[in-house]
N, C-alpha and C positions, 0 to 999 in steps of 0.2 A: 167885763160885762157878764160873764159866768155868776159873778156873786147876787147879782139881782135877780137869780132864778132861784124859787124854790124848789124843792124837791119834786112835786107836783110835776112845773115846767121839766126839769130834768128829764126826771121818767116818760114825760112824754114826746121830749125829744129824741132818749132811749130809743123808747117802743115804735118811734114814727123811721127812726134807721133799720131797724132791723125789719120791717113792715111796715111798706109806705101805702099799704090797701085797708089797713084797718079804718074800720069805720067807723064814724064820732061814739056811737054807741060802745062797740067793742073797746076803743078806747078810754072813754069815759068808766067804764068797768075796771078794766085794768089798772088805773090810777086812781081809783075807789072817791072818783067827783061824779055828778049829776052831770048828763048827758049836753045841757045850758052850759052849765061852769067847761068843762071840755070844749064845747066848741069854742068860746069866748078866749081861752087860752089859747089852743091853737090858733086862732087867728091871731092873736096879738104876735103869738111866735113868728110868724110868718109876716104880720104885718114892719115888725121891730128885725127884720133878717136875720131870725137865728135859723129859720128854714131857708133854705136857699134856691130849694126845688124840687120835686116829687116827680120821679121818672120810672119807667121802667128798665129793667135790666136786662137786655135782652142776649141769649145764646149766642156764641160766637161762631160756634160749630152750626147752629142751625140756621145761620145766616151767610154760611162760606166765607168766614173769616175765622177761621182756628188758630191760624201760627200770628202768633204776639212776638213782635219783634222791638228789640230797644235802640235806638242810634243814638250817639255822643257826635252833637256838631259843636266844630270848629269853624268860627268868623276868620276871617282874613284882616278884619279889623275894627277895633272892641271902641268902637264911638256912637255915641247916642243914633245914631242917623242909620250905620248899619245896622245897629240891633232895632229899629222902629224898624226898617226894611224888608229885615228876613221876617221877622213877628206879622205883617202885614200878609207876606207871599204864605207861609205856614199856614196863617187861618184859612185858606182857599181850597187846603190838602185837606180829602175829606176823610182820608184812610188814618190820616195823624189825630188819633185821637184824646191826646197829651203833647201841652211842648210848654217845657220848663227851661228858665233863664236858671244857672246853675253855678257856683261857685266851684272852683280847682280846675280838672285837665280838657274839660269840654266847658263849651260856654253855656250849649242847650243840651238837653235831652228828652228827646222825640219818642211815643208810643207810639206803634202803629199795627195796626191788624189788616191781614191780607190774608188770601183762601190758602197762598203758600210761598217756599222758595223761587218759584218762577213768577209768581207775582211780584214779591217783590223786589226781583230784581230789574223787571222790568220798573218798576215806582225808581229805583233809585238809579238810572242811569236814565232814565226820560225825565225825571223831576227833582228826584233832592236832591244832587250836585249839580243842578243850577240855578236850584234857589240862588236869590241876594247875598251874595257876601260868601259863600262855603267855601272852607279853603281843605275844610277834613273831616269825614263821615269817619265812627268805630259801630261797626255791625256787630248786635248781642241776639241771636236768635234762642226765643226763652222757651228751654225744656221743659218745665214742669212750674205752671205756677201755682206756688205753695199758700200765700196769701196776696188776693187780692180785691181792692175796694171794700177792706175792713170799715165798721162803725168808727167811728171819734168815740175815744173816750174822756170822758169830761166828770 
């Protein structure tokens, strides 16, 4: 689908990652089109899902959630039914801010932000080992994140 963008589209899907506040005008500058040609693009972007969504990012610190933790779950058993199960209970966890179905030695891998260590140990011995199906949590409390929620590069 990338090749039915022109350069135009491109850059304006660029410029809308890296700054999803820019405004038709300032964008339309920046990808050196009339302010008309710009909006019409953009919408199409958006209408055709190359935009998926325009949010903000908000501090993790300044919301009392700073420590970013990574879990590796383990199902007890890897059949359509169990993994519909845990996927169902997960989206309820509202501190799980990512849960990927995962190939090799974990089946998912859970993001989760919490204000700290006592936080979340309390989340994980009242909630994620009893989710559906858990047979084994690996706890990664993340020291320093280096990158993250980079642009796509395309």
């Amino acid at each position: 689908m990338l090749d039915q963008l022109d350069k135009v589209d491109r850059n304006i899907l660029k410029l809308l990652q890296e700054n999803g506040r820019l405004t038709n005008a300032e964008l339309a500058d920046l990808v050196h089109v009339s302010p008309a040609t710009c909006h019409r693009r953009t919408q199409r972007l958006f209408a055709e899902g190359y935009v998926a969504a325009v949010r903000a990012q908000v501090s993790p610190e300044k919301v009392n959630r700073a420590t970013l933790v990574m879990v590796g779950v383990v199902l007890d058993r890897s059949t359509p039914q169990s993994f519909a199960d845990f996927e169902a209970a997960i989206r309820k966890l509202d501190l799980v801010i990512d849960c990927h179905l995962v190939a090799g030695d974990f089946d998912y891998f859970l993001k989760i932000r919490v204000r700290d260590i006592s936080d979340f140990n309390r989340l994980h011995a009242d909630r994620l080992i009893a989710l559906p199906g858990v047979r084994q949590t690996r706890t990664f409390f993340v020291m320093k994140e280096v990158k993250d929620q980079a642009p796509l590069q395309f």
